[in-house]
BAGUZA-966658 format. One line per 3 residues: their letters; for each residue x, y, z of C-alpha. Coordinates in pm, whole numbers, plus 50000, padded with zeros to 5 digits. Example, Ala and Ser with C-alpha at 12.3 -4.5 7.8 and 13.67 -1.06 7.14 Angstrom:
AS> 51230:49550:50780; 51367:49894:50714
! end
This chain:
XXX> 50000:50000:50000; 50099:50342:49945; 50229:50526:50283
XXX> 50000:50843:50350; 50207:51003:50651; 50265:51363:50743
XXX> 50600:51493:50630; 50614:51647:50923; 50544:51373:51111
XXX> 50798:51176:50918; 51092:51491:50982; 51029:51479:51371
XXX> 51080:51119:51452; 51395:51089:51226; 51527:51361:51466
XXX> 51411:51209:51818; 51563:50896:51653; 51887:50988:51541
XXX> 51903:51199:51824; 51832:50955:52104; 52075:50661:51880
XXX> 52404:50996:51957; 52333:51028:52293; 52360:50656:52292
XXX> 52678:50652:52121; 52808:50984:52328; 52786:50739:52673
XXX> 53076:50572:52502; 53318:50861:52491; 53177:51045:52850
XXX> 53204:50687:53053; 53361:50398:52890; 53325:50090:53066
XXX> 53262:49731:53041; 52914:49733:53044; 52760:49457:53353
XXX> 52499:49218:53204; 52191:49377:53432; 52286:49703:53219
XXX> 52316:49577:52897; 51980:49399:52974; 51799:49739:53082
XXX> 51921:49882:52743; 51803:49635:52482; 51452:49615:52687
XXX> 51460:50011:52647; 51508:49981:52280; 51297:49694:52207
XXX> 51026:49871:52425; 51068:50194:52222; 51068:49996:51891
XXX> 50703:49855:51967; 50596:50181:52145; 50690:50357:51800
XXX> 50492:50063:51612; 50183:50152:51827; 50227:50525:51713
XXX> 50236:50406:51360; 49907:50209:51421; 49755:50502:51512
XXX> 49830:50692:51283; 49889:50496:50957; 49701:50152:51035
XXX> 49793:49849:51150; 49911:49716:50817; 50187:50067:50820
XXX> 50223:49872:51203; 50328:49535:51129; 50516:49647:50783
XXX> 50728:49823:51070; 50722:49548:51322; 50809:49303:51022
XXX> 51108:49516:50879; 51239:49589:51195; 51252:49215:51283
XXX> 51432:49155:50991; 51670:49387:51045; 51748:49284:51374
XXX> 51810:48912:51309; 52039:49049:51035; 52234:49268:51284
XXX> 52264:48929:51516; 52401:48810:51228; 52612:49090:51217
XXX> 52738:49047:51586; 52875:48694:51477; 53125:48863:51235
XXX> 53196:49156:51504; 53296:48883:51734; 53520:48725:51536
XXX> 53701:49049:51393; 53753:49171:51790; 53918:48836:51835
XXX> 54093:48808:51574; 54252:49112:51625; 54260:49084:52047
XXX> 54073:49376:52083; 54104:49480:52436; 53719:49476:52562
XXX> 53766:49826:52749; 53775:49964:52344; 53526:49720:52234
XXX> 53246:49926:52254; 53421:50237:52062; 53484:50002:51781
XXX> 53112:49896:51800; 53014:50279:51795; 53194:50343:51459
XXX> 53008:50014:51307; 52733:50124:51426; 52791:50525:51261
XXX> 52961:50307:50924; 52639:50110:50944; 52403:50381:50944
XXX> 52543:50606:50691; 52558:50311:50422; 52222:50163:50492
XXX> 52112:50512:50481; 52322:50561:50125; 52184:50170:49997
XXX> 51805:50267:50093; 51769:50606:49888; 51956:50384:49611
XXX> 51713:50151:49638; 51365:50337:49658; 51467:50567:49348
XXX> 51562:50179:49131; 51220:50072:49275; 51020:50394:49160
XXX> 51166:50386:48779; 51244:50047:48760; 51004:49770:48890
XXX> 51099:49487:48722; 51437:49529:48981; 51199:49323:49206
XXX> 51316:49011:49019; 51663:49113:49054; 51603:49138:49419
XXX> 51431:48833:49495; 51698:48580:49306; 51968:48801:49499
XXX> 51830:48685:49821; 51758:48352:49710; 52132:48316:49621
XXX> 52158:48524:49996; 52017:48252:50164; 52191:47958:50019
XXX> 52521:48096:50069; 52377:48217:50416; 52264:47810:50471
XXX> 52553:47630:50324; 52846:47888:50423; 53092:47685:50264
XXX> 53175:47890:50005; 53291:48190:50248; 53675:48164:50155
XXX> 53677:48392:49876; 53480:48669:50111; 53720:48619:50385
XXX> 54041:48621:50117; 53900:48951:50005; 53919:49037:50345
XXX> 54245:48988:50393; 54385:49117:50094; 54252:49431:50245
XXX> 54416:49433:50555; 54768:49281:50397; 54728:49589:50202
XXX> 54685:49824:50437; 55026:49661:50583; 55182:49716:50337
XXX> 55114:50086:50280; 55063:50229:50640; 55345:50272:50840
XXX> 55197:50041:51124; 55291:49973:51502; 55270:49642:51690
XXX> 55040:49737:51979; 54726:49939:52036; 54779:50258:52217
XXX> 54432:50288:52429; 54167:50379:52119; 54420:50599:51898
XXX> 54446:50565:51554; 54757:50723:51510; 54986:50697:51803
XXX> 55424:50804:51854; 55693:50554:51889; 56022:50666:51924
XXX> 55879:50982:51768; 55776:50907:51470; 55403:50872:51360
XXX> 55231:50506:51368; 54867:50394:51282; 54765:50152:51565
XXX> 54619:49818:51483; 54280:49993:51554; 54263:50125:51190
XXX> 54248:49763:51013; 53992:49676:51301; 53795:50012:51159
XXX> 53859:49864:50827; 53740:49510:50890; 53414:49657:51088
XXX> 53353:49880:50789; 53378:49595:50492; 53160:49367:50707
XXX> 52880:49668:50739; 52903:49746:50353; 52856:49357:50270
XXX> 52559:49318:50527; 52403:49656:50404; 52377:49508:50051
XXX> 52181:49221:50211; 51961:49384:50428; 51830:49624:50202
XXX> 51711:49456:49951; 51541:49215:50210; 51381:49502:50377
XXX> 51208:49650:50060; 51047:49297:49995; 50833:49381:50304
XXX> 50753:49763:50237; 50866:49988:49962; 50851:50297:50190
XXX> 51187:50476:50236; 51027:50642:50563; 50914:50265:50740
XXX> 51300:50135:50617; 51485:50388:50724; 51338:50385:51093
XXX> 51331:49987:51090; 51730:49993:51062; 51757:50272:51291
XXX> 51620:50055:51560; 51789:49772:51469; 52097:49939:51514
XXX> 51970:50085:51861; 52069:49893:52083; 52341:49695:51886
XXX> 52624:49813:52111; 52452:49674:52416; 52300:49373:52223
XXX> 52679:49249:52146; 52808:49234:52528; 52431:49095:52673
XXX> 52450:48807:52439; 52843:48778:52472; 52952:48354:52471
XXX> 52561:48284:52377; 52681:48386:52019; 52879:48069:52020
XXX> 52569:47841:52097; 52349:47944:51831; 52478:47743:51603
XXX> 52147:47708:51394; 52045:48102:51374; 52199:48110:51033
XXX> 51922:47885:50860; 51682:48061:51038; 51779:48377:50884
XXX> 51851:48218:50585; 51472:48090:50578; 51396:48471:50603
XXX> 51567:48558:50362; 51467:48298:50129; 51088:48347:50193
XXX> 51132:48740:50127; 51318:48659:49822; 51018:48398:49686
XXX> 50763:48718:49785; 50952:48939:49592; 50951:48731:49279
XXX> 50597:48670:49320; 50506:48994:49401; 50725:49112:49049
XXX> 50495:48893:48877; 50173:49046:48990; 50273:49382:48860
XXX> 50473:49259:48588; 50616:49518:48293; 50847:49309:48155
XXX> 50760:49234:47804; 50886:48952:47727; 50668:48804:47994
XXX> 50263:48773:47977; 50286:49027:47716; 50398:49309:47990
XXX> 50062:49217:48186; 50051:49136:48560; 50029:48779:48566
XXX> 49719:48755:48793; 49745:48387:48944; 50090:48578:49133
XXX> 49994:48569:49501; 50043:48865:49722; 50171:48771:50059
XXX> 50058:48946:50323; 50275:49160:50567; 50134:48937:50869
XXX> 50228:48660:50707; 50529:48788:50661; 50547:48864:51052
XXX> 50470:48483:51120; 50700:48336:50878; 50994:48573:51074
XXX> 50911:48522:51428; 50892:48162:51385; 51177:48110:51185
XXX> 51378:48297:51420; 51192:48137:51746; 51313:47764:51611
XXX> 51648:47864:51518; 51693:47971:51838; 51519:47723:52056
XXX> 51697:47435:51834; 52033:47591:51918; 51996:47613:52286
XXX> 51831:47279:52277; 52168:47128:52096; 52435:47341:52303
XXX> 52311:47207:52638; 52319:46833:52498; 52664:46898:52345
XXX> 52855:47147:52555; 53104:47365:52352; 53430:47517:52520
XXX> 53332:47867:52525; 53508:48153:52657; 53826:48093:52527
XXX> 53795:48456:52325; 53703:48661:52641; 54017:48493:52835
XXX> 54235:48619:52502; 54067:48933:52542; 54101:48948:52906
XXX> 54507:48863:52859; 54505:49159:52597; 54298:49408:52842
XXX> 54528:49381:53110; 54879:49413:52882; 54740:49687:52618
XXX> 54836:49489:52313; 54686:49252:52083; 54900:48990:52236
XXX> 54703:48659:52123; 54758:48740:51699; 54952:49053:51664
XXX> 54973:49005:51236; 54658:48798:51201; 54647:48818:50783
XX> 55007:48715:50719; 55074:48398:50597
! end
């Protein structure tokens, strides 16, 4: 349906919302801490809260299919940005990130996040208005998405990229062996360094750009509104920061929350398809004509399909980590090693062969 909301409406809550997501991010630099699991709780409640307190607004004034478009998109989002977390986790280990500077490193994800979903959305909604037919393009992309995302297998190329990145960025930057508290750019023997912190910046900000191509397109199979995509990843990303140390080692026991989200995506690439077909242009196909035995899923649907796919990924997971125990921890004791000596002592050149 097409979204009839106030543009002034629309103006106001992007500001309470970016605004509230900076003073989130300013805690960071005014009291950096390790943050306890009781507070990390209290914050993702708060921004879960908010998320369904702003879906309640939207009900109100929209309708409750604006409402669960929303509450669907958001969702998605946020089992995306778990997803996310897994690749966070393994970049601040692989590169000993001492966790008092774990959450500044989230923060810029977070900011690089933001600014490129933000870039990929206006992208997509202009393709979408002149283009339609795009929705095909869309829907196989996530189909491909979600077997990759299923059957990870493939990943070496990805992480190869990766590295040729950071090997780069060796090779060019004049680079010192230890982190220096959050500095980029620290003095040894007086002479100008970049800190290991850069190709952590780096590796945060690849990961981001890859997921943002992902998400997007995902997103706009559940509502073609810029305004309802926009806000869904702003509160996925709310929250993120916290989200990251609250779930901490129970990262490492969901070991079948990727085929849950690659059922999401998989089902959001079919709906796309099928909703191409229903207002079909191309020409070559039923003439240009919609072809009218396409069925439109519905955004509840949609809701259901998410919630449970995500509920039994999740329940399956716990269910298998507590009859097969998994040695877990082993990162936070690295960490904890490279917290109390300042450098990334467990891999200090973790891209060299």
């Amino acid at each position: 349906m097409e979204l009839q909301l106030d543009p002034l409406f629309q103006t106001i809550t992007l500001v309470v919302l970016v605004l509230i997501l900076v003073a989130d991010l300013l805690i960071i630099l005014k009291r950096p801490h390790i943050p306890a699991p009781k507070e990390s709780t209290l914050w993702v409640v708060f921004y879960v809260t908010l998320a369904l307190i702003f879906a309640g607004v939207l009900w109100i004034v929209a309708g409750g299919e604006v409402a669960g478009q929303f509450v669907a998109g958001w969702l998605t989002e946020y089992s995306l940005s778990i997803d996310n977390l897994f690749v966070f986790v393994l970049i601040m280990g692989q590169f000993a990130v001492p966790r008092r500077y774990q959450q500044e490193v989230l923060m810029v994800g977070i900011i690089i996040a933001l600014i490129l979903r933000g870039a990929f959305i206006l992208v997509g909604a202009t393709i979408i208005e002149n283009f339609s037919p795009v929705f095909y393009l869309f829907g196989a992309f996530l189909i491909y998405t979600a077997i990759r995302q299923a059957f990870p297998g493939d990943d070496d190329d990805d992480e190869q990229k990766e590295n040729l990145i950071v090997r780069t960025l060796r090779r060019v930057l004049p680079m010192s062996d230890s982190y220096d508290g959050k500095k980029v750019i620290t003095r040894v023997n007086g002479k100008k360094l970049f800190t290991p912190m850069i190709i952590v910046f780096v590796a945060i900000g690849v990961t981001d750009l890859l997921f943002a191509i992902d998400s997007i397109p995902a997103i706009f199979g559940i509502t073609q509104s810029p305004f309802i995509v926009f806000t869904a990843n702003l509160f996925a990303l709310m929250g993120l920061r916290q989200l990251y140390f609250l779930l901490g080692d129970l990262l490492d026991r969901l070991k079948y929350l990727h085929f849950g989200i690659a059922f999401i995506l998989a089902f959001i690439g079919v709906k796309l398809i099928l909703h191409a077909m229903h207002v079909n242009e191309l020409p070559f196909l039923n003439g240009g004509e919609p072809i009218e035995w396409a069925p439109e899923i519905s955004t509840w649907v949609s809701l259901a399909v998410i919630v449970l796919s995500m509920a039994v990924a999740t329940v399956a997971s716990l269910l298998a980590a507590r009859r097969q125990p998994s040695a877990v921890g082993a990162q936070d004791a690295a960490a904890e090693v490279a917290d109390e000596k300042g450098t990334p002592a467990t891999v200090e050149h973790p891209e060299r062969d």
